[in-house]
MILO-82425 format. One record per residue: residue in three letters; x, y, z of N, C-alpha, C, O in turn. Coordinates in pm, whole numbers, plus 50000, padded with zeros to 5 digits. Each point is the difference from the previous one (the first is absolute). Layout:
! MILO-82425
ALAXYZXYZXYZXYZ
...
END
This chain:
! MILO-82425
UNK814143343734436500625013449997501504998850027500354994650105
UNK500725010749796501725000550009499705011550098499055007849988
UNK502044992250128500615007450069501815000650011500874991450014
UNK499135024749968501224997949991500505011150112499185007150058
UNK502494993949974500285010850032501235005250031500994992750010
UNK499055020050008500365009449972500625010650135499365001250104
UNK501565003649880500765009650128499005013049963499115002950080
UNK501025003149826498995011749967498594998049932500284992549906
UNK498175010250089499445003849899499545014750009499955007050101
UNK499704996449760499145014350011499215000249904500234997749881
UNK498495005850185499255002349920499395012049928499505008050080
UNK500404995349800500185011049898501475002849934501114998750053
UNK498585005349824501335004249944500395009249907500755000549903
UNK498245009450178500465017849962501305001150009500714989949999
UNK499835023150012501045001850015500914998550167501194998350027
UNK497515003350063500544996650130500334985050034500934997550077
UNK498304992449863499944982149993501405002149879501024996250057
UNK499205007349839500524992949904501845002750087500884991450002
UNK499235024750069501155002149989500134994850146501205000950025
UNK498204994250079500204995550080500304979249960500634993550083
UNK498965001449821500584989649955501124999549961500854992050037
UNK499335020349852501685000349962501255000450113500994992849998
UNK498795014350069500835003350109500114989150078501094997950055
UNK497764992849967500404988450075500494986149915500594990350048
UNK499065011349838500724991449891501245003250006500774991350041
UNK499805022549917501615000450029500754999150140501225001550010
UNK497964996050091500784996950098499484987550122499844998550121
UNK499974991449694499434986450046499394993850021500104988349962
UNK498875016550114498984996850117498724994449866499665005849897
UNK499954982750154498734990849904498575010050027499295002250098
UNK500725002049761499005007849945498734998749943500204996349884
UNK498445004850139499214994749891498815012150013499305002050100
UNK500665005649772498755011549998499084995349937500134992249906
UNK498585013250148498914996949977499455010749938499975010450066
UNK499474990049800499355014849921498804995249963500044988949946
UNK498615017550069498924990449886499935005949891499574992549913
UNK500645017150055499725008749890501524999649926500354988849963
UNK500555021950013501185004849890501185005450111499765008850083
UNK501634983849901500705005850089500065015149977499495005249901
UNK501155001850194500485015649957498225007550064500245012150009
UNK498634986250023498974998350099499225013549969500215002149881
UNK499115006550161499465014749942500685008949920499725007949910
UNK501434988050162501405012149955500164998849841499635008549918
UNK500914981150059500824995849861498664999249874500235003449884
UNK498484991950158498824996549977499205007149954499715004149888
UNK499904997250222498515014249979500385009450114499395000650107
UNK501425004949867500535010750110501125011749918499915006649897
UNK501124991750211501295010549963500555002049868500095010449934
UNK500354975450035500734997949857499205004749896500395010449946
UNK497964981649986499195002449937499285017249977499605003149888
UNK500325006450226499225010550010501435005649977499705007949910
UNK501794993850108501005004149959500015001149842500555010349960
UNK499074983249964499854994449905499085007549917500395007149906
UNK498414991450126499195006849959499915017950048499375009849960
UNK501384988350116500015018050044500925005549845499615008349917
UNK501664984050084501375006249845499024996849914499845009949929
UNK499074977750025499485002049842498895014849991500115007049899
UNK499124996050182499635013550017500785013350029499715010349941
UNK500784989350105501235010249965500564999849902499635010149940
UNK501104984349999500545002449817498314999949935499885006249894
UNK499344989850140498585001549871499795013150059500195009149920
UNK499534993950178499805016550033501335014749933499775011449960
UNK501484981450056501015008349950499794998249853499985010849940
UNK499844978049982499815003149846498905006249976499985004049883
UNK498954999050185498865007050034500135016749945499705006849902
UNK501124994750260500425010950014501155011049856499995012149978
UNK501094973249931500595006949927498924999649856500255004849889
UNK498844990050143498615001949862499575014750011500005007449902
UNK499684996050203499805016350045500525009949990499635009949937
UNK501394988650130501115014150052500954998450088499915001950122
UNK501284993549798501184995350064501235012350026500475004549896
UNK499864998950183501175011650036500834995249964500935008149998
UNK499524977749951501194993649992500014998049832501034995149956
UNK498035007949958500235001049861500144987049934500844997149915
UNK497834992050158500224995349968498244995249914498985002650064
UNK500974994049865498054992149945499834992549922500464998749886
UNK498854995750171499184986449940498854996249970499235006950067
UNK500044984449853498574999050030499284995650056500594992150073
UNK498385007549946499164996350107500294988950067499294992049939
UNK501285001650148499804984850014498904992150058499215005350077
UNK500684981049887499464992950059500174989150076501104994849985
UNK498054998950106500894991750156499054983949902498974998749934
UNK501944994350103498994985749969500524991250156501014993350021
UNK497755010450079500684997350108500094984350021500404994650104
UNK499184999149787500294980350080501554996049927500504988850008
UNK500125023149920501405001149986500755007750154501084997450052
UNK498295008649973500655005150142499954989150095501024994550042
UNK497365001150005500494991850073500674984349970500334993650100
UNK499835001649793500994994049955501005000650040500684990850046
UNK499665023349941501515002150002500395000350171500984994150046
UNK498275012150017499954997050110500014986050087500684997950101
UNK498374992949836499884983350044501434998549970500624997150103
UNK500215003949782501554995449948500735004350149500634991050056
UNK499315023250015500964999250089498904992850123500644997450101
UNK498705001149905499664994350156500724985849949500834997050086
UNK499174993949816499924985949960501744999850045500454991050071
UNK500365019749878501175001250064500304995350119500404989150041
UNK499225025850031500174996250152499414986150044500664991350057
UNK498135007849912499464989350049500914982650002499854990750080
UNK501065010449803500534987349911501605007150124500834992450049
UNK499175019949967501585000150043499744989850110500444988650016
UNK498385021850086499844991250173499844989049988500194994750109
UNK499444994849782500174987450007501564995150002500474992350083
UNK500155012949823500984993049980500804999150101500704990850042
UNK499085021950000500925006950159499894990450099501014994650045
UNK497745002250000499704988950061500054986949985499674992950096
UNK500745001049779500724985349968501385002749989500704990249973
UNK499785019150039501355002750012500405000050139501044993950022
UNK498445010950069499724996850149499404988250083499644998950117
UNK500414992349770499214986850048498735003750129499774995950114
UNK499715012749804498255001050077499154989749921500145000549878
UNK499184992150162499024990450017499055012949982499905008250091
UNK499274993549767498845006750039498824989649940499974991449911
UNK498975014750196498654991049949499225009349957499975011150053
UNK499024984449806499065010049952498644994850055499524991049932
UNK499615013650200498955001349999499555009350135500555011050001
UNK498774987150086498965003850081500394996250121499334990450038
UNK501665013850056500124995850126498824997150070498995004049942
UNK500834990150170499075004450093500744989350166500494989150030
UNK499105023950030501114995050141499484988950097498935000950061
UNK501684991749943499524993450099500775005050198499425003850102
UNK501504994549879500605007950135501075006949956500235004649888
UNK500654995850249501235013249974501164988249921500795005349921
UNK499304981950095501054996249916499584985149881500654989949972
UNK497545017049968499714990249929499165006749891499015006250040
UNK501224993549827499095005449871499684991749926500864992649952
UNK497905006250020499584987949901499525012949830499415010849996
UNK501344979049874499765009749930499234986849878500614990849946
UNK498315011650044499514985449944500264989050050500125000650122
UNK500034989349834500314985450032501385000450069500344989650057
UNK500395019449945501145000350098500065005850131499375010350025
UNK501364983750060500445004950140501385006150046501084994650025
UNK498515018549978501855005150057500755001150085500275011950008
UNK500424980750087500245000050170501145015149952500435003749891
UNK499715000650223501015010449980499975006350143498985001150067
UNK503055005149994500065000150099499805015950030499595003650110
UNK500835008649752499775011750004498375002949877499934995349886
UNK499115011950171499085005549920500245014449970500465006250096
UNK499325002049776500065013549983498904999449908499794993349899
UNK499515016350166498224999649917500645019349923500395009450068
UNK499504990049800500005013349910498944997849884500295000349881
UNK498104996650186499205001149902499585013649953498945002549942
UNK501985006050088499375015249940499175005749985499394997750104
UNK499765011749819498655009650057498844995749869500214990949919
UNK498935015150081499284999349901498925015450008499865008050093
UNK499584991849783499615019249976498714995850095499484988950018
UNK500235023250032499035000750107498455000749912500135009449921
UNK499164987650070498945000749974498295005650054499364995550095
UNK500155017349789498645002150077499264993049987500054994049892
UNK498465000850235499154990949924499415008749980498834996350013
UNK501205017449952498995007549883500174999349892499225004349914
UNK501784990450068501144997249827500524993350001501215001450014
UNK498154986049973500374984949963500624999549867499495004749899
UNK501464990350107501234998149894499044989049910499574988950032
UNK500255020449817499424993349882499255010049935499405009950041
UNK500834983349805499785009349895500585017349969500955004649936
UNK498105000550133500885012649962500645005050068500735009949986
UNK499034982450111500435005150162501604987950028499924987950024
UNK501575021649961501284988050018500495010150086499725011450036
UNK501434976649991500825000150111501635007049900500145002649881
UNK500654998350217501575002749916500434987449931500805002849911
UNK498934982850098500424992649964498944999049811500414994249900
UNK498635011550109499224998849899500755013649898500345000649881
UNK499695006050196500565015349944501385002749947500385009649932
UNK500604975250135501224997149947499984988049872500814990949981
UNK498045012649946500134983349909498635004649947499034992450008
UNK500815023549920498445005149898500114994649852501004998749929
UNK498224999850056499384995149857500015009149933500304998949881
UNK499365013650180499955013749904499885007650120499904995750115
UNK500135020149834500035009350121498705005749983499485002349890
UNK499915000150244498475005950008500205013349975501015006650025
UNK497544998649902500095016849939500195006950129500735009950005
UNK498574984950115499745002450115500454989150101499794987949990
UNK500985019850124500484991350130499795008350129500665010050029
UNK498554985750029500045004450161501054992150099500194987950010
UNK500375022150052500964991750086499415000750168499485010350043
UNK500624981350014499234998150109501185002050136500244989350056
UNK500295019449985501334999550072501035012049936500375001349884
UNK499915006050222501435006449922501225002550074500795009550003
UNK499114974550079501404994650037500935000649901499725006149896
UNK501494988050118501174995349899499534990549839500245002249881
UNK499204989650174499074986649860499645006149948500605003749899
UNK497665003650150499325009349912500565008049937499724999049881
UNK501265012150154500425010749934500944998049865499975005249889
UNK501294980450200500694996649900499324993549884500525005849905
UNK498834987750057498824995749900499285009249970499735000649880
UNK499815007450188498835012049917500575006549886499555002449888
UNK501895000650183500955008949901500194995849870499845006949900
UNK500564979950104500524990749899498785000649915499995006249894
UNK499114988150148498284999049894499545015249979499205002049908
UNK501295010150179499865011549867500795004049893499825004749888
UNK501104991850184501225000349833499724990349884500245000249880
UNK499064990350214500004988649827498125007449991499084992349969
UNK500675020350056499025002649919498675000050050499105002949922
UNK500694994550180498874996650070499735012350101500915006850047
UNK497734995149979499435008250115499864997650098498964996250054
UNK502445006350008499834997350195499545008550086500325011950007
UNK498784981150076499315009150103500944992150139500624989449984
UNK499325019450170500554992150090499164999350141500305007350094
UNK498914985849912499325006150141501204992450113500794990650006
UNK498705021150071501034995750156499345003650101499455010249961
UNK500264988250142499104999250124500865015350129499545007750084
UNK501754989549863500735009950095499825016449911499205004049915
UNK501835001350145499555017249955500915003749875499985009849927
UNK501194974150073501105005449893500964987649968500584993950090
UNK499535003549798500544990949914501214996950089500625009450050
UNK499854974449979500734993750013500245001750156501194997950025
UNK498035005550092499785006150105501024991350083500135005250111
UNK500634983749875501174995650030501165005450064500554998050109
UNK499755012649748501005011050028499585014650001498935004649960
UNK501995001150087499615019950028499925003449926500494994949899
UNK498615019550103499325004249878501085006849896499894999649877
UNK501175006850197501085004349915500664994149906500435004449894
UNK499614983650161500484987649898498994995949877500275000749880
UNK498664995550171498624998049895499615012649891499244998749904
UNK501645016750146499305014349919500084991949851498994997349934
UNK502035000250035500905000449867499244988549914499835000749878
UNK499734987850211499434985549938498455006249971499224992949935
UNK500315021250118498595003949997500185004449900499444994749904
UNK501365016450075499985011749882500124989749893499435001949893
UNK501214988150128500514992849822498714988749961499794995449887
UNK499625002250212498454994750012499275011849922499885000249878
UNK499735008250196499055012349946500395000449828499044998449924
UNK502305003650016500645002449876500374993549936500765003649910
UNK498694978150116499794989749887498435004750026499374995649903
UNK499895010150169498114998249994500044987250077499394990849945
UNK500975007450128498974990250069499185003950136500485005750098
UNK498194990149886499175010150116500514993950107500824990949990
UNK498785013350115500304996850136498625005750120499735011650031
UNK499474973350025499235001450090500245000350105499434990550055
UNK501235016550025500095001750122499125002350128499195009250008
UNK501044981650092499104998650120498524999649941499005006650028
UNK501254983649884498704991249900500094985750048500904991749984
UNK497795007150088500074979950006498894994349935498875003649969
UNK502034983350017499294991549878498434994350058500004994450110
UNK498935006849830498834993050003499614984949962499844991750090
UNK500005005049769500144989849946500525001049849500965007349974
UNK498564987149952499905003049854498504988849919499664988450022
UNK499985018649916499004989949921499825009649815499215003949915
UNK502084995050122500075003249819501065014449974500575003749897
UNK499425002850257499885015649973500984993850180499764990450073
UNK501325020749936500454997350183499585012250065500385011549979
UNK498454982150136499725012150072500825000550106500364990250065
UNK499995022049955500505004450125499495019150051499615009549931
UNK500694988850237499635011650048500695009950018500844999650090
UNK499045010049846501165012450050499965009650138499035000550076
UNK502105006349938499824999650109499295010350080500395005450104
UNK498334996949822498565007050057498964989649987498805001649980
UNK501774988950033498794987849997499094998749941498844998750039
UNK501705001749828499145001649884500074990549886500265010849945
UNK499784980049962499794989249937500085001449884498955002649940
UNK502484996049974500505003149893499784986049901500324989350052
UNK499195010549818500074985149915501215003449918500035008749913
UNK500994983650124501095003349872500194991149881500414988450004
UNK499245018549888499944990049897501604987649928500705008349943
UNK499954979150043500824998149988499954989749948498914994750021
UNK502354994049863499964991249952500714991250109499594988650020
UNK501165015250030500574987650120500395004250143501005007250005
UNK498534990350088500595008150182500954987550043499604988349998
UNK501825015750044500914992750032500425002550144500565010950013
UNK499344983050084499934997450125501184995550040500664989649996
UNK499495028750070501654994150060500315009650114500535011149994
UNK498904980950135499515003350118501014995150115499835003650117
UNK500944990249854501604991250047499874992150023498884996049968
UNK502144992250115500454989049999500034995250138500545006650089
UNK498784979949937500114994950139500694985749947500184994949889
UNK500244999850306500474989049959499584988449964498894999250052
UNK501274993149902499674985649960499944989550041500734990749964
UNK498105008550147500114990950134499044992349973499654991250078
UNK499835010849817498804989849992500414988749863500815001549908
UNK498064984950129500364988149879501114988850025500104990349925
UNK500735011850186500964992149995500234993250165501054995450044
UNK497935005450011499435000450114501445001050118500604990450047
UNK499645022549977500535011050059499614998650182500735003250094
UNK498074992049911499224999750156500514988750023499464997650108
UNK501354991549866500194986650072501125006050089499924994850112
UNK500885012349882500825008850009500115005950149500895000050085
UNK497575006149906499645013450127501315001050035500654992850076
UNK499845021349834501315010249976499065011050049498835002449970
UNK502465006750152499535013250022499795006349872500754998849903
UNK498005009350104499765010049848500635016050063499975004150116
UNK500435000949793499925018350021499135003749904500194998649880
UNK498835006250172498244999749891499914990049921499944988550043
UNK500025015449799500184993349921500984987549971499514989149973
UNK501785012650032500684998649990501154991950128500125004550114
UNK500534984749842501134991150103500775009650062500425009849939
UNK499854987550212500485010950112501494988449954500024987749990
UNK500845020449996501184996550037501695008250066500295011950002
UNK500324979450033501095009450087500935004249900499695000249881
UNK501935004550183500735007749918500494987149915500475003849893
UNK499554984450119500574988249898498564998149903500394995649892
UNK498645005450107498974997449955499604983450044499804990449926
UNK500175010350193499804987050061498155003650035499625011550022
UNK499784981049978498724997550040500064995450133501014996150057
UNK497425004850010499594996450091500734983450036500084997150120
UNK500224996949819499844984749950501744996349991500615002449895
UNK499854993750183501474995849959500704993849884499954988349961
UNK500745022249992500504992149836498984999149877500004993249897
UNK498795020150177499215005449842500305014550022499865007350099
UNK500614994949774500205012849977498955006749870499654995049892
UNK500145014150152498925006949852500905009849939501025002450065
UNK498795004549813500855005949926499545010349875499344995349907
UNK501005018450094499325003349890498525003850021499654999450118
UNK499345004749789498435006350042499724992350074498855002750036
UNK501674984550036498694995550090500265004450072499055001750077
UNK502315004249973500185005050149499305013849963499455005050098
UNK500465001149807499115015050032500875010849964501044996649943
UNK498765016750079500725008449947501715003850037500384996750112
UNK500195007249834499845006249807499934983749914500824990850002
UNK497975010349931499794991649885501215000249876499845004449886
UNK501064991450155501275003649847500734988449977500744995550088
UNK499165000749832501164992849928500865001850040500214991150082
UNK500585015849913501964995350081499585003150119501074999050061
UNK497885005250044500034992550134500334986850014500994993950040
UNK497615002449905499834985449979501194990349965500174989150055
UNK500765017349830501744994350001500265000250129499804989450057
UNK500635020450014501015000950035499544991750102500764990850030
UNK497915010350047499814990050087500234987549963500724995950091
UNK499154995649837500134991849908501664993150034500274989950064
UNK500595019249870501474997150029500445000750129501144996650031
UNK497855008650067500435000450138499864986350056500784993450070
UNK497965003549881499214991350080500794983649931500104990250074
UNK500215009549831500974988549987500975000250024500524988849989
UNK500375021450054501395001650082499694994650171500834993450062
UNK497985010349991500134996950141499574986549985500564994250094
UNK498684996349832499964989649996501114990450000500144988850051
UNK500825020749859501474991149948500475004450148501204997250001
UNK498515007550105500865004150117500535010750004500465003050110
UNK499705006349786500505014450037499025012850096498815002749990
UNK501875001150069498975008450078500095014449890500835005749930
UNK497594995450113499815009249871498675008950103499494994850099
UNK500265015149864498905008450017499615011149895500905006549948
UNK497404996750009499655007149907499625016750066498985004650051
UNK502375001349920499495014850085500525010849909500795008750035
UNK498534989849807500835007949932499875019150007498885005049999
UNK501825000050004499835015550068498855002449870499145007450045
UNK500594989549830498755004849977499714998549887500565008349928
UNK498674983450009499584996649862499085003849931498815000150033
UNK501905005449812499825009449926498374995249968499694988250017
UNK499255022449933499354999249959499505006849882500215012050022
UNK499074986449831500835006749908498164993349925499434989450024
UNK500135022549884498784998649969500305005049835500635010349975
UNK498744979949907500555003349871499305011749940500485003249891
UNK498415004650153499605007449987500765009749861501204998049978
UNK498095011549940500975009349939499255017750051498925004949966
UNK502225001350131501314995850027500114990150099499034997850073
UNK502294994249940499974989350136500295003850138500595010650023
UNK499164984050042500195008050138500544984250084499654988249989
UNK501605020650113500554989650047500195005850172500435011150030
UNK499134978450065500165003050152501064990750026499954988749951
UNK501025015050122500964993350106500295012750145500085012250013
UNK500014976050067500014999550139498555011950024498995000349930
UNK501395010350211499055004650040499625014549883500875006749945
UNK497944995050042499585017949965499885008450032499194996450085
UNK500915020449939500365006350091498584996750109500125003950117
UNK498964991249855498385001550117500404990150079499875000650123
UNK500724988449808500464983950086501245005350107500134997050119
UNK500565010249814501595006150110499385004850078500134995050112
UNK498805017849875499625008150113499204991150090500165001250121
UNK499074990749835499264989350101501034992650098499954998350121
UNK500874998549796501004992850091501015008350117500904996450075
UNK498455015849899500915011950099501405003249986500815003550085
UNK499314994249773501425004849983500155014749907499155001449912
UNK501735007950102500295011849957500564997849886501144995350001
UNK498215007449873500654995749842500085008849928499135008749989
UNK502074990949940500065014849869499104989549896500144987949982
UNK498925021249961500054992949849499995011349913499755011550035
UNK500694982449782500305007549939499834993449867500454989249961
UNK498745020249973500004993249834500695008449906500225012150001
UNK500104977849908500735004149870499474998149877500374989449951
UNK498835017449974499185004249902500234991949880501185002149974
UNK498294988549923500584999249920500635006749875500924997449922
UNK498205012150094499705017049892501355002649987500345003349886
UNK500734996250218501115002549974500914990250052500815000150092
UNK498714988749796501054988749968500205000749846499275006149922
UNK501384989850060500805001249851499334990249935499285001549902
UNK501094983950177499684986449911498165000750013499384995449903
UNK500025008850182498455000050015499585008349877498864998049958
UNK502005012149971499515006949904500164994949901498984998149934
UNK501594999850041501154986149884498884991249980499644996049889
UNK499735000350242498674989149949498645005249979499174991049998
UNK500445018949989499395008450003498834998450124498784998649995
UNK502275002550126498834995250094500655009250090501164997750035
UNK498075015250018500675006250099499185001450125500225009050081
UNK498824982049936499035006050122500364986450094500564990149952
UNK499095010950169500654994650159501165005950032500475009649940
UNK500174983550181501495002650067500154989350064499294990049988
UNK501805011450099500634991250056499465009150172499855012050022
UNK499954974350086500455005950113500344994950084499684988350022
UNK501125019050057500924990950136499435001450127499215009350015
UNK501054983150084499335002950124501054996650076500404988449988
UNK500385021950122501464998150072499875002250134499065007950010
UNK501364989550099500065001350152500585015649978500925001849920
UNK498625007250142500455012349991501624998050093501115002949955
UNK498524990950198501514999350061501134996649905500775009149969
UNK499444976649971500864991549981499894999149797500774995549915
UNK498355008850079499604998449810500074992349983500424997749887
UNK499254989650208499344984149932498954998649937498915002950050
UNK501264990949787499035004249935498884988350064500374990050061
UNK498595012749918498584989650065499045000649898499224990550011
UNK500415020049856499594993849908500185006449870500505011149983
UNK499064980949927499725007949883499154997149908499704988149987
UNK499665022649922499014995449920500035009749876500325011750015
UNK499284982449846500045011349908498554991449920499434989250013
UNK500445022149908499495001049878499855002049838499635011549977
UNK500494983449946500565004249879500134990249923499884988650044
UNK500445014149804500484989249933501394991050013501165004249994
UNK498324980550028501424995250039500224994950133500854991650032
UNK498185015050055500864999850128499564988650041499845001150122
UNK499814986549837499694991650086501914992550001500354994750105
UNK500585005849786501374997350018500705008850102501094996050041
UNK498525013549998500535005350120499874994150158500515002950108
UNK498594987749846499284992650120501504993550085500284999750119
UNK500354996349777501484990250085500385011050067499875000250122
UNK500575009149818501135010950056499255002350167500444998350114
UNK498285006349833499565001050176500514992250047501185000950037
UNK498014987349980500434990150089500984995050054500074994150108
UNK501235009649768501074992650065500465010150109500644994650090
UNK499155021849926500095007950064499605001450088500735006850071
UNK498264989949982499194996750112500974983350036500825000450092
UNK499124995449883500764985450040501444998850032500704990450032
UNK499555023349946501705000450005500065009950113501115000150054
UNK498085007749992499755011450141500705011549915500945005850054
UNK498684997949821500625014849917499225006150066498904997450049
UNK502305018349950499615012550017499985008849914500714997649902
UNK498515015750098500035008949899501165001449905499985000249877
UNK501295001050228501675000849963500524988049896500925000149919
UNK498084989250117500644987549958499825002649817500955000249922
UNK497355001950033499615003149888500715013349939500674999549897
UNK499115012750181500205008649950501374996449926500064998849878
UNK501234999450222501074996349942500314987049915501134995249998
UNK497874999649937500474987549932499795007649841499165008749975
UNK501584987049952500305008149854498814990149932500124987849991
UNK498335022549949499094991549906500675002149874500705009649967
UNK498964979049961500505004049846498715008849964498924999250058
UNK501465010349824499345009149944499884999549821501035002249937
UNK498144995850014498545000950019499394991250089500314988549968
UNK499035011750122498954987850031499235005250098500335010350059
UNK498514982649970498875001850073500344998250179499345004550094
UNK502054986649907500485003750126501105008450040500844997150086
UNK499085017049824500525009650058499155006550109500365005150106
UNK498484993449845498515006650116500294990450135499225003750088
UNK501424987949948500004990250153501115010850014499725007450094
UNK501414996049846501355006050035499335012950088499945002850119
UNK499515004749734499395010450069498835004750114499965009750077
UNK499244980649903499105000050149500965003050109499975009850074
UNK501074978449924500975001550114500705009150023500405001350116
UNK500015008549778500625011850028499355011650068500425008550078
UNK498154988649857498555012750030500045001350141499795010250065
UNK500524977749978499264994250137501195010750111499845006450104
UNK501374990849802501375004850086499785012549968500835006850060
UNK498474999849876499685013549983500965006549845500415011549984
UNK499724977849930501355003649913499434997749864500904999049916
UNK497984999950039500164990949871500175007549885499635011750010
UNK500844984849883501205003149950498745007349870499985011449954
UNK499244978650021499385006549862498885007050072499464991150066
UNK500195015449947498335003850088500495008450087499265005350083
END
């Protein structure tokens, strides 16, 4: 067995492993990632990038749909048709992208990556096949994987999102098993390309994550593509037909060509033997401090294994932290509040607190929404339903959160954040000049509402 080594390894190379290599490639430090599968990891894969993807080819097949019918915009066409192993084609072309960029990125950074199967031997030793890796820093970012029922064992008709991002054809019929963020964002997509979505959900109301005010708008536009919705319905089994109980305890057979199981995401602690380790856990999931240091000196975890929020640019940013304090910079991960943003149509986007989270926290908050109905550019797209809303310290009008709904708004996601990260006040937005037309005149105006002023409304 070659042993070699190394100042850094990490193992996985999602986006939390890949950008935590780069960062320590550009500032030197001997690098070597370990991936078994495809760099770029759920995200780039069978995750973010891919279901992004497939959300725009259903949307334009639903909008040429829509101008086959009855277009306000004067415009028609004929019927079309989807040949979806051209979609996902076209789709494989951009993952093969990204996928081919993060390589290069990383021989450009002189990262040492290895393609297979870590498995740990201690805190500063990985054997990955016939090789041995000494190394003086560990950062474990093996990321999450979809949670699974054993009433609905993944096969045949019964897939996961990763099966549901890569169809052969679209089922006449789809049950969605979940109506978290996954489920919903996919249900949507597979009724536009034509298919009959049903959604069972166990809670009282779709996407139970966020407040119901926020979710009204993602319901109504659910109800008005037709897709049913089982609420405070739980799943039984399936043997051809998915039973589940409603909620008079009563035993519904729903008839369907495929049930897609998307129940969420835990971490990925298993296979790579994780227990040689004995790392404090927080439940599921690696307990770690504000550096993302582990129980274990000089292992740091990163990204879904540490646990929630499950996101991709968490996972960065920890990532770029965590190879800066290695290189010796003192660094800490305490970002005032990272965006969370669901592709849903319409999209809905949370940063920092909501007005239920402010009042929990015992603080006195104006909040205030701004309609899209009377935005200019929301009409322009013919999308006028959500708003924008702010959440402000009533004393001082430090803003603490915001969240909207609507078409688009998941690009509004920066503007929050950097606002919250910069300590803005109502004054700060209100008075900053939005360009006009655009969808962030509604952030301007929330902020004015809030000051009691807004200009259109």
């Amino acid at each position: 067995m070659q042993t070699l080594n190394t100042t850094l390894l990490i193992i996985g190379g999602g986006p939390g492993g890949y950008v935590t290599a780069i960062r320590a490639g550009q500032l030197g430090i001997s690098t070597i990632l370990v991936e078994g599968e495809s760099l770029g990891g759920t995200c780039l894969n069978i995750g973010c990038i891919p279901s992004k993807a497939l959300i725009h080819v259903a949307e334009q097949f639903h909008q040429t749909q829509h101008h086959n019918q009855h277009s306000a915009l004067g415009i028609s066409v004929s019927a079309p048709t989807l040949d979806i192993s051209k979609s996902v084609e076209w789709k494989d072309g951009i993952v093969d992208r990204l996928t081919t960029g993060v390589a290069a990125l990383l021989k450009k950074n002189k990262v040492q990556v290895f393609n297979g199967w870590a498995k740990v031997i201690d805190g500063k030793t990985v054997e990955v096949g016939d090789t041995r890796i000494q190394c003086e820093h560990l950062v474990l970012a093996t990321g999450s994987t979809s949670v699974n029922l054993p009433i609905l064992p993944i096969g045949g008709p019964i897939i996961s999102s990763t099966e549901a991002l890569a169809p052969k054809s679209v089922p006449k019929r789809l049950i969605v098993v979940g109506g978290g963020y996954i489920g919903l964002e996919l249900g949507i997509a597979y009724r536009k390309l034509g298919a009959e979505v049903s959604v069972v959900e166990a809670q009282d109301r779709i996407l139970p994550a966020y407040d119901a005010e926020l979710t009204q708008p993602v319901h109504d536009a659910l109800k008005q593509l037709g897709v049913k919705l089982y609420l405070k319905h739980s799943v039984l089994g399936f043997d051809g037909t998915l039973q589940v109980r409603d909620p008079n305890g009563d035993t519904l057979n729903l008839e369907t060509d495929q049930v897609l199981v998307a129940v969420g995401r835990k971490p990925n602690t298993q296979g790579w033997n994780l227990e040689a380790l004995n790392l404090d856990m927080n439940g599921s999931a690696i307990k770690i401090d504000s550096r993302c240091q582990t129980s274990m000196r000089n292992v740091y975890a990163i990204g879904d294994l540490s646990g929630e929020p499950m996101l991709a640019h968490r996972a960065m940013a920890q990532g770029e932290m965590v190879a800066e304090l290695i290189s010796g910079k003192t660094r800490e991960f305490n970002p005032t509040a990272i965006a969370a943003v669901c592709f849903t149509d319409p999209e809905l986007v949370v940063v920092g607190k909501t007005p239920d989270e402010a009042k929990a926290a015992g603080l006195d908050c104006i909040v205030s929404n701004f309609p899209f109905a009377a935005n200019g550019r929301a009409m322009t797209l013919e999308s006028k339903t959500g708003f924008v809303r702010v959440v402000a310290r009533r004393d001082n009008h430090v803003i603490v959160g915001w969240q909207a709904v609507g078409v688009g708004v998941s690009e509004l996601s920066t503007a929050f954040a950097q606002s919250l990260e910069m300590g803005a006040r109502l004054e700060d937005i209100g008075g900053t000049i939005h360009a006009h037309p655009t969808l962030g005149e509604a952030v301007q105006e929330a902020a004015l509402r809030a000051l009691g002023h807004a200009l259109h409304l």
